[in-house]
N, C-alpha and C positions, 0 to 999 in steps of 0.2 A: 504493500500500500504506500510505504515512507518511496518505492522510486518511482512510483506513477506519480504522486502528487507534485515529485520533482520535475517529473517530466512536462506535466499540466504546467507549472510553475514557468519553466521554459519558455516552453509554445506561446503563453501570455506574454513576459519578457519581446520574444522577435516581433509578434503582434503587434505591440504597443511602438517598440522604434521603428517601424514599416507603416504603422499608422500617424503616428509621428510627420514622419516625412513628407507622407502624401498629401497634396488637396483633397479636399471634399468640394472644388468646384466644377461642374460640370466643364468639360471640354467645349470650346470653342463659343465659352462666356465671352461678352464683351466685355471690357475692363470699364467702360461707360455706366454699365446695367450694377457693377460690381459697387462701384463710386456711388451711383445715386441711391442705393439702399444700406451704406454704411457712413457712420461716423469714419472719415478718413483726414491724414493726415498727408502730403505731398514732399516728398525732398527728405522723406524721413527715413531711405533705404539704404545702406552703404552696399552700393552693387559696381561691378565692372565687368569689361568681357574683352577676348582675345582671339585669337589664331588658337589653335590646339598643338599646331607645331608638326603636325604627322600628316593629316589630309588638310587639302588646301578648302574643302567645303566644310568643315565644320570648325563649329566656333564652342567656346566656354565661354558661360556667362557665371560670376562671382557672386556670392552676396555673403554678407553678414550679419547673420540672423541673431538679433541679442536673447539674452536665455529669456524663456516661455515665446517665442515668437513661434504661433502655427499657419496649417496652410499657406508656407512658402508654396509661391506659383509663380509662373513663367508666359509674360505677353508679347506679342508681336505684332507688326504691324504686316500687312502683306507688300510692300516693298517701299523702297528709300523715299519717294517722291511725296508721300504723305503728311500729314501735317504731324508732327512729334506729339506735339502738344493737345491733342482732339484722341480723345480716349476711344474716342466711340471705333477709331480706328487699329486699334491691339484686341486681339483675341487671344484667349488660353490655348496654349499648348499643352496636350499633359504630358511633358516630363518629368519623371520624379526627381527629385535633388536628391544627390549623393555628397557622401562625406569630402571636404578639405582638410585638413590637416587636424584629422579624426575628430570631425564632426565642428572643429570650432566655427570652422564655415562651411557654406552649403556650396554646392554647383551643381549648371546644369548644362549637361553637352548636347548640343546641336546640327544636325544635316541639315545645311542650306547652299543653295545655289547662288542665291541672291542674298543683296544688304537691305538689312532691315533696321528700325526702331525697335527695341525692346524696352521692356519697363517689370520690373521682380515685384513683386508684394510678399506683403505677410499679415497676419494680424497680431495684434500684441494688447492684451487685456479689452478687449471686443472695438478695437480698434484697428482699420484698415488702413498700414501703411504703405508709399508707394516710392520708390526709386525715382530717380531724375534720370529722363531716356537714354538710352544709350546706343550709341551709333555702331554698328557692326559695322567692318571695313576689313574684313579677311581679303576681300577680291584685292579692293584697289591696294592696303595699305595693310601690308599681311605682321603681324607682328613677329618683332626683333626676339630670338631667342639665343639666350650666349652663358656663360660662366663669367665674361670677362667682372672682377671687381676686385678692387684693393682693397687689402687688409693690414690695418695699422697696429700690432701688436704693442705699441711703446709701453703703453698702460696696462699693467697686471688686470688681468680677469675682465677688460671695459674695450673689445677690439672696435677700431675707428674703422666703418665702411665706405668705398667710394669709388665711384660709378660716374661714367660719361653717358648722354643721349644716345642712340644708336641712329639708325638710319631716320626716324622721322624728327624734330626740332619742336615740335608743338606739346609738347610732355607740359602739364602745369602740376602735376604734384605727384609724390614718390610713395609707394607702399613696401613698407619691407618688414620681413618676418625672420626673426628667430627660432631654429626648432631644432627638436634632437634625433636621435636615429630610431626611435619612438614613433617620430612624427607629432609629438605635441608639440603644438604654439608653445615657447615661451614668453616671445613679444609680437605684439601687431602694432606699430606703431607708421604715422604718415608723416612727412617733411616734405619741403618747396625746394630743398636745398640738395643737393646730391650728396651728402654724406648724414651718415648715425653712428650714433657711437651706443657701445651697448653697457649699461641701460642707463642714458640721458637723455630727461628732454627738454635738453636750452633747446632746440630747434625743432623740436616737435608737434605740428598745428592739430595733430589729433591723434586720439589714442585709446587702441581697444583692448589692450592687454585687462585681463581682469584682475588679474593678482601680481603684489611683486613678483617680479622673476626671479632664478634660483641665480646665483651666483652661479658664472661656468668653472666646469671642472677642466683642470688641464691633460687628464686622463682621457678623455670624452670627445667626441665629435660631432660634429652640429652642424645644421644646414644653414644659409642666408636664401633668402628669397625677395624677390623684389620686381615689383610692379610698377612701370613706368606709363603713367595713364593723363589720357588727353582729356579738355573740357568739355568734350563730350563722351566720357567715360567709358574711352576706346582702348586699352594696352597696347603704347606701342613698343612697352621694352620687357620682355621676361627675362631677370636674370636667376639664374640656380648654382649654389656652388656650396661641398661642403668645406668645412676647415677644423684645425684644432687651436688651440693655443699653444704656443710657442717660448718656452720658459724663457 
């Protein structure tokens, strides 16, 4: 009896983070119909989206869901020419989102041919929040994927990171993540400025780390990550690279 109830105990467990994840909105809802029957809030989503890096049709759209946010969903518009801002023009896609950098953030991958508008939602305490659109540009303006970044060891356990543009010049603000070989976030922190130093933030205009981070081990190795995103919430630079510290 004690392994079956384990097992029930389980199946509820997967259930629940599968339910989790998913909408409960009907596919191919207008984000219009979605607006005029909730309390919503505009500009209140931190989303972005990229190249995939592998197929040139598909794209990852980002988002950062703060904790209790449900019914993350995924809209789009049916092509570029459309007015961004006119809701009535983004329909649900049902893709589910899947984990980022185990669960801290959400994603959702994409087959398309064409550039579109998108726009991520979620709801967070019976409040429906919405992203600020976000321009797909795999075709024209395929995003930059590289390792290239410098790592300033001067300073015990605090390494200084820094990073040039890549191929596109219109980059207005920087994302970069600290993580272990885990894959947990230890920082999510944004800057205007092409370097961070870890964990400062004289020059950090926003910041989603939820907890101190650990002090790094000089034993340990750790990824950077960073996202070089335009103001219209396009990635044009993915950088990936791990490192240790260096006594």
């Amino acid at each position: 009896m004690t392994r079956i109830r384990i097992i029930v105990f389980l199946l509820c467990c997967i259930f629940y983070a599968c339910s989790e994840n998913e909408s409960t909105i009907p596919q191919d809802t207008s984000l219009a119909s979605l607006v005029s029957a909730n309390t919503t809030k505009i500009d209140n989503v931190i989303a972005c989206a990229s190249s995939s890096g592998i197929d040139e049709s598909t794209i990852i759209a980002y988002v950062y869901p703060r904790p209790g946010a449900t019914d993350i969903s995924y809209y789009e518009t049916s092509g570029i020419n459309l007015d961004k801002n006119e809701y009535q023009n983004y329909k649900r896609i049902a893709i589910p989102p899947s984990d980022f950098f185990n669960g801290y953030l959400k994603k959702f991958e994409r087959t398309t041919d064409s550039e579109k508008w998108v726009i991520i939602t979620f709801f967070e305490d019976g409040v429906l929040h919405l992203s600020n659109p976000i321009r797909l540009k795999h075709r024209t303006k395929p995003t930059t994927f590289t390792s290239d970044v410098s790592i300033d060891m001067t300073t015990a356990m605090m390494p200084v990171f820094g990073w040039t543009d890549g191929v596109d010049d219109d980059t207005v603000i920087y994302f970069q993540v600290i993580s272990d070989m885990s894959n947990e976030l230890l920082s999510g922190t944004y800057t205007t400025q092409q370097q961070f130093q870890y964990y400062k933030l004289d020059n950090v205009v926003l910041n989603i780390t939820r907890e101190t981070p650990p002090q790094l081990n000089i034993t340990d190795t750790y990824n950077f990550t960073l996202m070089g995103v335009s103001e219209d919430n396009w990635v044009n630079l993915f950088i990936e690279r791990s490192f240790m510290l260096t006594p």
